[in-house]
Kinemage of the C-alpha trace (Angstrom):
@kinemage 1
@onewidth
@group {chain A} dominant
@subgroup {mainchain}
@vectorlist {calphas} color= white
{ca unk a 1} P 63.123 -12.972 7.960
{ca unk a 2} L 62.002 -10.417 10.540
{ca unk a 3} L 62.049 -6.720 11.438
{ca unk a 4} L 64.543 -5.208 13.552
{ca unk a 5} L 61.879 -1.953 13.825
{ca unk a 6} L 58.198 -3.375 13.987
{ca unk a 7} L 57.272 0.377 14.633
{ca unk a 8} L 57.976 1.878 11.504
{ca unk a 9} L 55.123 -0.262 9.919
{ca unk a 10} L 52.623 1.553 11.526
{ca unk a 11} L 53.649 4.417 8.815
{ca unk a 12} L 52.019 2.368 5.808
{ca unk a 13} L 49.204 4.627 6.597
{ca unk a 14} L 50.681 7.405 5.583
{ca unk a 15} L 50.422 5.728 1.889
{ca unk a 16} L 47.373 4.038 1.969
{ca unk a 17} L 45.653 8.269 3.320
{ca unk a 18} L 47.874 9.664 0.313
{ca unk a 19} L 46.138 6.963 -1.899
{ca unk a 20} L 42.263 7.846 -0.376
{ca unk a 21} L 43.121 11.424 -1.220
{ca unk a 22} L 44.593 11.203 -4.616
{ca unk a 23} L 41.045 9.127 -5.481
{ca unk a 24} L 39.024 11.948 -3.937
{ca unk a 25} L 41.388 15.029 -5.944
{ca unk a 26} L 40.492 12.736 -8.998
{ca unk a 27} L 37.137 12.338 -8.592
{ca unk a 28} L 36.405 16.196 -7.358
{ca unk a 29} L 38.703 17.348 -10.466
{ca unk a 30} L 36.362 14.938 -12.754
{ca unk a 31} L 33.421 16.438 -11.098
{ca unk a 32} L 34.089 19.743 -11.412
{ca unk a 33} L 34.989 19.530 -15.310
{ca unk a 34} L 31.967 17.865 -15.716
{ca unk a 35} L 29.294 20.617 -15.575
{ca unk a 36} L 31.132 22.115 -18.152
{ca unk a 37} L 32.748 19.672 -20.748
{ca unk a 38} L 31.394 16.247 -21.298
{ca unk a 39} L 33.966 13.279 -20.884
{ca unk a 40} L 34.308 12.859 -24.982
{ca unk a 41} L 35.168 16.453 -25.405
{ca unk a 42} L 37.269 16.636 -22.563
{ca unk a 43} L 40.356 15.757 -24.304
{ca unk a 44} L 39.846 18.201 -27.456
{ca unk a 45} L 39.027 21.155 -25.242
{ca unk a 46} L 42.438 20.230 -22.783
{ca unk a 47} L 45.237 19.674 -25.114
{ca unk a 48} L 47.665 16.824 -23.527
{ca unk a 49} L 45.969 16.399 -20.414
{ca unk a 50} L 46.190 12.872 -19.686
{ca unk a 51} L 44.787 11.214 -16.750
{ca unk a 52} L 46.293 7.879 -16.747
{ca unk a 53} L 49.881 9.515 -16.740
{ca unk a 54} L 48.461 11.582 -13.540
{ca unk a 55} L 47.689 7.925 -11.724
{ca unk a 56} L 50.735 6.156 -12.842
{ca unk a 57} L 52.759 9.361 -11.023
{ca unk a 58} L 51.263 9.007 -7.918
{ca unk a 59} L 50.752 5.042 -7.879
{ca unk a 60} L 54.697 5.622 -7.954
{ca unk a 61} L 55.078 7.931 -5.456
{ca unk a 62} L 53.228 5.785 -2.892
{ca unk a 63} L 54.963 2.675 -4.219
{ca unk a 64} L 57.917 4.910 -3.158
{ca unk a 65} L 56.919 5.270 0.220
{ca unk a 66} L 56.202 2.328 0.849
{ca unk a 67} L 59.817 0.752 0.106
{ca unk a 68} L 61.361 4.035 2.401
{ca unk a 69} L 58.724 2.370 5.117
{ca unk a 70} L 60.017 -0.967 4.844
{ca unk a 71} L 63.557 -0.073 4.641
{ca unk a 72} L 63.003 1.358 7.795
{ca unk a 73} L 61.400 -1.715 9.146
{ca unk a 74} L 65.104 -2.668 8.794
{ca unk a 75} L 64.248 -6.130 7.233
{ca unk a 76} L 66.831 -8.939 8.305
{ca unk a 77} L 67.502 -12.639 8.163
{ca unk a 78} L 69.716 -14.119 10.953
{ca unk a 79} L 73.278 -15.631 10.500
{ca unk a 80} L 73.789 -17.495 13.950
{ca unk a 81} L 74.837 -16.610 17.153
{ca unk a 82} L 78.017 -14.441 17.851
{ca unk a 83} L 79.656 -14.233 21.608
{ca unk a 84} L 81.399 -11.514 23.236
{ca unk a 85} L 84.105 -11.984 25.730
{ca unk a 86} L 85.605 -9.146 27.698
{ca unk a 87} L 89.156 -10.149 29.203
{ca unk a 88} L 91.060 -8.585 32.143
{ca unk a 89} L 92.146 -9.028 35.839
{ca unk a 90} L 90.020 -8.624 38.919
{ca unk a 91} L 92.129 -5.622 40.778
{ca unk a 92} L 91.372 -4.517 44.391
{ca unk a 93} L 93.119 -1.217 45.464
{ca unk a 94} L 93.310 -0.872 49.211
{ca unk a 95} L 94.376 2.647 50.135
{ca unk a 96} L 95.221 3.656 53.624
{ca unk a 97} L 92.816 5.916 55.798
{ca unk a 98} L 94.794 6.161 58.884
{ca unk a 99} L 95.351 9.543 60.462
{ca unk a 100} L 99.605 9.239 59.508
{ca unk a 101} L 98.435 9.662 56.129
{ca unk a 102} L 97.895 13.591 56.527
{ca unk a 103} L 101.286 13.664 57.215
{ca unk a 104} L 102.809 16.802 54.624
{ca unk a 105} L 105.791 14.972 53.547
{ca unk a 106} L 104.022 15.312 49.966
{ca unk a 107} L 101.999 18.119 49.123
{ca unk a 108} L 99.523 18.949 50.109
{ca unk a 109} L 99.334 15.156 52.014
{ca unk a 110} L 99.590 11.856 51.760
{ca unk a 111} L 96.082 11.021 51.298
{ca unk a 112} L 95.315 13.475 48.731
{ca unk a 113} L 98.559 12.328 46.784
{ca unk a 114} L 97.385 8.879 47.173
{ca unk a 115} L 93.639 9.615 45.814
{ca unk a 116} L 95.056 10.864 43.303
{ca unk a 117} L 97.108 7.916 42.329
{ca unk a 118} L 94.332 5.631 42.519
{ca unk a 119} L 92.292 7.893 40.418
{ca unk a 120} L 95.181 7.954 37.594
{ca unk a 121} L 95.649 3.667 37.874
{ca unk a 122} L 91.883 3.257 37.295
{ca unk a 123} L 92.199 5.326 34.060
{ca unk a 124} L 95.436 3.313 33.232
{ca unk a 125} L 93.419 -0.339 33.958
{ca unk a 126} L 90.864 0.551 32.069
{ca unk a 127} L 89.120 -2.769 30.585
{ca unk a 128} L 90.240 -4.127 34.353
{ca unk a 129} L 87.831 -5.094 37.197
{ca unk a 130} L 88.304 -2.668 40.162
{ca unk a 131} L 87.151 -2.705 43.415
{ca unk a 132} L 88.315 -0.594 46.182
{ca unk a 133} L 89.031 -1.243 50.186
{ca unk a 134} L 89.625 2.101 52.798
{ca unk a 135} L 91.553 0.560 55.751
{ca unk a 136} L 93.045 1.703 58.882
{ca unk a 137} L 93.055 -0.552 62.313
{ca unk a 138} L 89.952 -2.026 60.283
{ca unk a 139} L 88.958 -2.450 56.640
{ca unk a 140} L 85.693 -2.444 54.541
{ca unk a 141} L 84.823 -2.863 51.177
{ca unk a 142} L 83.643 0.432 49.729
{ca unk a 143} L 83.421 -0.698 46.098
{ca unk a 144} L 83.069 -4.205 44.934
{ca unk a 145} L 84.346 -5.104 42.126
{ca unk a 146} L 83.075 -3.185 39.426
{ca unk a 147} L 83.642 -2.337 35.138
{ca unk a 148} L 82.145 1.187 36.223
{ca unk a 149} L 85.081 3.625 36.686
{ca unk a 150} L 82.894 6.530 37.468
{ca unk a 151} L 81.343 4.496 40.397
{ca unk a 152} L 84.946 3.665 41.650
{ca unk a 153} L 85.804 7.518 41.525
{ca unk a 154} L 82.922 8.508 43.450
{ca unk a 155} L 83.667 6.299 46.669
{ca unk a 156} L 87.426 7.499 46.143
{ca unk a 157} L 86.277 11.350 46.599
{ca unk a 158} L 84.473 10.315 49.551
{ca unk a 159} L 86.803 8.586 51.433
{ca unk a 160} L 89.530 10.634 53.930
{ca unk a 161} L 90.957 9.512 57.864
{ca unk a 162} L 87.523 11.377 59.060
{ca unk a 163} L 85.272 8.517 57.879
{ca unk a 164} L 87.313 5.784 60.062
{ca unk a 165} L 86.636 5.469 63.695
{ca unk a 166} L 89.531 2.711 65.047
{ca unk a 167} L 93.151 4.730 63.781
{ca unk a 168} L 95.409 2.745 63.444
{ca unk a 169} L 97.537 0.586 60.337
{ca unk a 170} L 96.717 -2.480 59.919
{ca unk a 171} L 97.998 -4.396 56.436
{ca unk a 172} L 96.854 -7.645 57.292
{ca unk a 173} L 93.126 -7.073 57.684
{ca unk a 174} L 93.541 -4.597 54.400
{ca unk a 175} L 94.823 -7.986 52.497
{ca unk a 176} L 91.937 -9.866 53.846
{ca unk a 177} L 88.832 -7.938 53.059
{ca unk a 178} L 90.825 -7.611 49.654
{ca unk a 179} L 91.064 -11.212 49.330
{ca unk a 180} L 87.516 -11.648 50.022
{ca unk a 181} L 86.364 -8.865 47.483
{ca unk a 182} L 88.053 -11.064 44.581
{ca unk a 183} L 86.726 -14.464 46.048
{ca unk a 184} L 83.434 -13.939 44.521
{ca unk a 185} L 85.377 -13.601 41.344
{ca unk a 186} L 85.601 -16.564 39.223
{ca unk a 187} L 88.789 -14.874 37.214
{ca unk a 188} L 92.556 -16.023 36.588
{ca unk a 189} L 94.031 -12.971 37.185
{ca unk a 190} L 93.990 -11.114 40.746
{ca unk a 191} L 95.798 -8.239 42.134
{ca unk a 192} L 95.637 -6.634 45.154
{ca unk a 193} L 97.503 -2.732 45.004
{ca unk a 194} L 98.330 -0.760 48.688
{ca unk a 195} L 98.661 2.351 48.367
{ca unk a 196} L 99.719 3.174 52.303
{ca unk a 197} L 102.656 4.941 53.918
{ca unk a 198} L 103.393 1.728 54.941
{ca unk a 199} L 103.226 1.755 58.942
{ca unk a 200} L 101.714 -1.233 60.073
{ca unk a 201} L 100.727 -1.580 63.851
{ca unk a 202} L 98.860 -4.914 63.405
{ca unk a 203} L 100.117 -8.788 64.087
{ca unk a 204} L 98.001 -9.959 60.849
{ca unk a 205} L 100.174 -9.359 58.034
{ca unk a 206} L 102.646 -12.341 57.490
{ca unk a 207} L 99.474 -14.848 57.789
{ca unk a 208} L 97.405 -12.555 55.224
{ca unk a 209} L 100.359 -12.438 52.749
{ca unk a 210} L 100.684 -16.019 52.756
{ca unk a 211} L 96.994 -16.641 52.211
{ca unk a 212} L 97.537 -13.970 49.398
{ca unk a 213} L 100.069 -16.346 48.287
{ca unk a 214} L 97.972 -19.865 48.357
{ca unk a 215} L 95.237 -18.021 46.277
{ca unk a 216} L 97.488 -17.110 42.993
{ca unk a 217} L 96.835 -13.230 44.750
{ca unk a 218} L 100.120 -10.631 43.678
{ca unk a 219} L 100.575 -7.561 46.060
{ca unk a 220} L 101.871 -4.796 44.876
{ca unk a 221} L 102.500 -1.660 46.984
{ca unk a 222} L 102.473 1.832 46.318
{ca unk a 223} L 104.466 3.841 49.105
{ca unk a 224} L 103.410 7.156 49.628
{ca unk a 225} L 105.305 9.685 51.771
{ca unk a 226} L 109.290 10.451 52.707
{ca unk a 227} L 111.738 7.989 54.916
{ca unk a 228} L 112.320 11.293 56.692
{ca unk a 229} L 109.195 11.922 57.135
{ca unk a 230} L 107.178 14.980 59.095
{ca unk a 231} L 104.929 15.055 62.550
{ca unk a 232} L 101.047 14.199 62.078
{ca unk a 233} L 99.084 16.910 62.151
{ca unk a 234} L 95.460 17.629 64.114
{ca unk a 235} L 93.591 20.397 63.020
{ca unk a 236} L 90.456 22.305 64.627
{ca unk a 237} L 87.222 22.288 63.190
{ca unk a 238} L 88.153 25.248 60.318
{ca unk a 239} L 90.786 22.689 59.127
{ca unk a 240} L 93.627 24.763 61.007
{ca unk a 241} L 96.643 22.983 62.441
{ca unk a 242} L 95.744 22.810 65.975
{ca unk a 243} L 99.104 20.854 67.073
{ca unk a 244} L 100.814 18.038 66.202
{ca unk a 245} L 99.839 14.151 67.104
{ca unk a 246} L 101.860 13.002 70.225
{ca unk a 247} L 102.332 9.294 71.609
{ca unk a 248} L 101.950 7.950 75.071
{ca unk a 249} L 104.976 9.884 76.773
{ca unk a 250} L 103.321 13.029 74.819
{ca unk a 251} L 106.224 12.971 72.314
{ca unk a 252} L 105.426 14.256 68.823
{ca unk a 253} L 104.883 11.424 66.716
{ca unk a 254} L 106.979 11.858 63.481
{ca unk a 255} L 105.259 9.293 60.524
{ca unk a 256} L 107.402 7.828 58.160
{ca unk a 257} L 107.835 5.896 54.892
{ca unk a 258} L 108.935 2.326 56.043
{ca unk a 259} L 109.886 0.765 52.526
{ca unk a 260} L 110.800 -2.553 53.744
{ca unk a 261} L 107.692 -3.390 54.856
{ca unk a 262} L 106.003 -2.858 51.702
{ca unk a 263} L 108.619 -4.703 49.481
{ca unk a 264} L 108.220 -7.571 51.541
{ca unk a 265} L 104.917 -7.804 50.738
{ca unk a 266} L 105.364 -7.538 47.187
{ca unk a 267} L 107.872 -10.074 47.207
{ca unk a 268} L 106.525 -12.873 48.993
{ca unk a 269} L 103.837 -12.881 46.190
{ca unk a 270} L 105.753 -12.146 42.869
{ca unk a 271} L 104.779 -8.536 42.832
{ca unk a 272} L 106.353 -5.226 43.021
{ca unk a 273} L 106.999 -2.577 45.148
{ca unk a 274} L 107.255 1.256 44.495
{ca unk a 275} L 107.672 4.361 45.973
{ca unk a 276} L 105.203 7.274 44.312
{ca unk a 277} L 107.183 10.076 42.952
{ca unk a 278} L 105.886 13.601 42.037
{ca unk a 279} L 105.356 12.652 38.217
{ca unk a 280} L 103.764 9.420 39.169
{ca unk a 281} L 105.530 7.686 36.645
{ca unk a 282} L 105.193 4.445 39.160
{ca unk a 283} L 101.641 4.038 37.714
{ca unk a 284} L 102.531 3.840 34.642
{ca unk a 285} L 104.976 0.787 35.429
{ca unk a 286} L 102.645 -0.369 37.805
{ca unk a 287} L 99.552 -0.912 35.435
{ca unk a 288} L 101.817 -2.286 33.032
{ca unk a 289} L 103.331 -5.209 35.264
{ca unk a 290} L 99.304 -5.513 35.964
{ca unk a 291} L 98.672 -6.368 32.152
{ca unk a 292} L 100.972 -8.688 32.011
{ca unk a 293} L 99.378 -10.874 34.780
{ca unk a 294} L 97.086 -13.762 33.366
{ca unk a 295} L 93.666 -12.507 31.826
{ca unk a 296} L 90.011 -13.771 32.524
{ca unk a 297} L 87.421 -13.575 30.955
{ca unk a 298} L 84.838 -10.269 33.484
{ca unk a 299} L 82.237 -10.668 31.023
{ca unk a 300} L 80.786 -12.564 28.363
{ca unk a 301} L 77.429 -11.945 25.928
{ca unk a 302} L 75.556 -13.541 23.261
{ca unk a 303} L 74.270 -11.339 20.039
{ca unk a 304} L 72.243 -12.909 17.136
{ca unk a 305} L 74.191 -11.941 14.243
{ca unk a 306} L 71.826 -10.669 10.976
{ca unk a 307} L 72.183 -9.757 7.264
{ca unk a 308} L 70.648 -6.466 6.746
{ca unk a 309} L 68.289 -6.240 3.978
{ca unk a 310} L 67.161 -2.538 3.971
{ca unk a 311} L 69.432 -1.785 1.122
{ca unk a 312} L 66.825 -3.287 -1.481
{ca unk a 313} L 63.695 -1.581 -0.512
{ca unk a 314} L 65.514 1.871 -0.421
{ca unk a 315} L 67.056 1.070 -3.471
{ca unk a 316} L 63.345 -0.073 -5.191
{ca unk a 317} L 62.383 3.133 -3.439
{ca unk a 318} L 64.522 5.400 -5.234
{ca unk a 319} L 64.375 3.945 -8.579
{ca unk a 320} L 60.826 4.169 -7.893
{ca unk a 321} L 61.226 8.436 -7.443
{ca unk a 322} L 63.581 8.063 -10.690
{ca unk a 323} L 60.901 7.055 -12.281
{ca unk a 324} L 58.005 9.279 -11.328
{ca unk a 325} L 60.461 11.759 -12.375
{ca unk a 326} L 60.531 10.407 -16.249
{ca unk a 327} L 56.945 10.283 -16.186
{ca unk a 328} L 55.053 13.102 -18.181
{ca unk a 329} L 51.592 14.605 -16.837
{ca unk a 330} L 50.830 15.450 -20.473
{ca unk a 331} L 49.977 12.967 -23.142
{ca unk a 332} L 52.131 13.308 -26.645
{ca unk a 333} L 50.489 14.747 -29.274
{ca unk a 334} L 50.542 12.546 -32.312
């Protein structure tokens, strides 16, 4: 047997002071009569006074305490060894930081439409591993893989096109730093969701979906944005639209959903591909076809299981009160 709270012993004490003082209250009380009654007159001159029945009340009192002490000692025996697995998939969300995604097509833009979808599939994978990957003409790992939602949600308000230096789309370095966020993962199940307007301008992307593909990885896209689509803006330093972007024959550069692209990827990897709406009902589906993908185990612990044996002391503790309570100070008279 052992104690699951060593600290509550330290009480005892408490009893063993209450006893020292009772003793002195006795002898003081015994003291004091004394000068005036002698001991075999005592009980003639104080009808019913009995001073065993006084010591028996307290003795029961203390015995009280005591048992409330040890029952919050929280006596236990152990039972054996219990473990703890957490299932779920390893999920990396790789959302697009290029400068197309402040295009207006969706209010108020792309990438704060897009934040906000990543924020509302976290909550939805709950239970999940996430990790999360900003990429434009370059990627990086912001968040590894993580059970922490809040941390996830804090690189997710950081991020914007102003924190990338190379512009650009690139979809095939996005799927590699994703794959290499869920190599150190030892799980079955592994996801990788882009959430991107889907405009790639790199040569990576069929090589990166295949080595998806070899690694048991599913893509699944999240388009963001309009087929029609609407010119890039540039704003000023007050976050006023300055102008509009413009290519190399200074035309303005209209952006545009390009859906193909992003069911292709899907599909070459037994995922799925969708188009956010204004509802973002697409989340919904798209967590769902996420829980259906083969489980692993993120996390496993070990617990020592116990019987709990506090009920007996607290229940000797308040029979114990019961008890003092039947107990008379005064003698009967016979």
């Amino acid at each position: 047997m052992e104690l699951g709270n060593h600290i509550a012993l330290y009480l005892i004490w408490l009893a063993a002071v209450g006893a020292v003082l009772f003793g002195l209250e006795l002898a003081s009380t015994r003291k004091s009569l004394a000068r005036f009654v002698s001991a075999d007159v005592l009980p003639k001159v104080v009808r019913g006074y009995s001073r065993r029945r006084k010591i028996l009340k307290h003795a029961l009192v203390t015995a009280a305490l005591v048992m409330l002490i040890l029952a919050w000692a929280m006596p236990r025996v152990g039972k054996g060894m219990r473990v703890v697995k957490r299932e779920g998939a390893d999920v990396v969300i790789a959302l697009d930081l290029s400068a197309s995604m402040l295009t207006p097509d969706v209010k108020p833009s792309r990438i704060e439409v897009a934040k906000r979808a990543v924020e509302t599939l976290s909550s939805r994978l709950s239970g999940d591993r996430l990790a999360l990957v900003g990429f434009a003409d370059d990627a990086f790992i912001y968040c590894p893989l993580t059970l922490d939602e809040s941390a996830l949600a804090m690189f997710v308000n950081y991020l914007s096109p102003d924190v990338v230096a190379d512009q650009g789309t690139n979809l095939g370095r996005a799927i590699d730093e994703s794959l290499k966020a869920l190599r150190i993962s030892g799980g079955k199940g592994k996801a990788i969701v882009i959430i991107t307007d889907g405009e790639d301008h790199g040569q990576q992307v069929e090589e990166a979906v295949k080595l998806a593909r070899s690694e048991g990885v599913r893509i699944y896209s999240l388009g963001v944005g309009t087929e029609a689509g609407e010119p890039i803006p540039v704003r000023d330093v007050r976050g006023n639209v300055a102008g509009y972007k413009r290519d190399r024959e200074d035309q303005v550069v209209v952006s545009k959903l390009d859906v193909g692209l992003l069911r292709e990827l899907a599909r070459a990897t037994g995922g799925e591909s969708l188009v956010l709406g204004p509802a973002q009902r697409e989340i919904t589906k798209l967590a769902g076809n996420i829980h259906d993908i083969e489980k692993g185990v993120l996390e496993q612990r070990s617990f020592e299981q116990y019987v709990e044996l506090f009920q007996v002391p607290l229940a000797l503790s308040l029979l114990l009160l019961l008890g003092e309570g039947l107990v008379g100070e005064r003698r009967r008279n016979g």
